[in-house]
C-alpha positions in Angstrom: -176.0 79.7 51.8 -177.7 76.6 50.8 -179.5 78.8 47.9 -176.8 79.6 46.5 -174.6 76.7 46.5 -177.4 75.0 44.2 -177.6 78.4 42.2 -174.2 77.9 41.6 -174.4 74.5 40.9 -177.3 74.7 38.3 -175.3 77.5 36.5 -172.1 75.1 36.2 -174.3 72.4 34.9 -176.0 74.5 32.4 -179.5 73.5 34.0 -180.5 77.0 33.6 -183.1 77.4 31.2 -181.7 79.7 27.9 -184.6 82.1 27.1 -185.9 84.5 30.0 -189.1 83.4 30.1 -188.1 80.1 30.9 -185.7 81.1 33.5 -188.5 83.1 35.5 -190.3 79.9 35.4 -187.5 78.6 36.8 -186.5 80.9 39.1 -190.7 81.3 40.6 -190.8 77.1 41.2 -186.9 77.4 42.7 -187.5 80.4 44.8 -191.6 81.1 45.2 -193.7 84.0 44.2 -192.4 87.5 44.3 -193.7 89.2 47.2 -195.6 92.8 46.5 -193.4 96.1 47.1 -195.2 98.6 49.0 -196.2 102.1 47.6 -193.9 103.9 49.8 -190.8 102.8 52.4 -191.3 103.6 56.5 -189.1 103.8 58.9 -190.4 101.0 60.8 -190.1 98.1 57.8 -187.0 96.6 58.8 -184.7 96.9 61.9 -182.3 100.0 62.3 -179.0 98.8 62.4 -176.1 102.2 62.8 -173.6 102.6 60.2 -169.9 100.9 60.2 -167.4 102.4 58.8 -165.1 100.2 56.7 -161.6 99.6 56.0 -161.1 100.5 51.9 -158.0 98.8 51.7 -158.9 95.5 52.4 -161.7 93.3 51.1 -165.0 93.7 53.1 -166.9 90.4 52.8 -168.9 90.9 55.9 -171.4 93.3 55.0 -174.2 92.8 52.4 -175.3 95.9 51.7 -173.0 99.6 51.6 -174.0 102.6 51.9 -171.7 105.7 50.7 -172.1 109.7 51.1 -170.6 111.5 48.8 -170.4 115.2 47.4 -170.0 116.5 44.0 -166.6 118.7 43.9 
């Protein structure tokens, strides 16, 4: 939360450096190195947490990430 309050308040002050190469500069000394990907994704690289379903009519704000199923008709 604390993150992005000062992202947001850089962006309003226009601190944010203009070209890209200055702004991963910026971004590396604000948030650290990148940490490597791994070749492939296992089961056991993160908690499992089961799947909610969700309301559609109302805004979700709780959830950071959502998954959807769909088939083609």
């Amino acid at each position: 939360m604390l993150v992005s309050l000062l992202r947001r308040l850089v962006v309003s002050t226009h601190l944010m450096p203009g070209s890209l190469e200055a702004r991963a500069r910026f971004k590396r000394l604000f948030y650290g190195g990148l940490s490597p990907l791994p070749a492939q994704v296992t089961d056991d690289m993160a908690a499992y947490c089961p799947l909610m379903p969700i309301d559609g009519e109302r805004p979700t704000h709780d959830f950071k990430i959502l998954y959807c199923a769909a088939n083609l008709a």
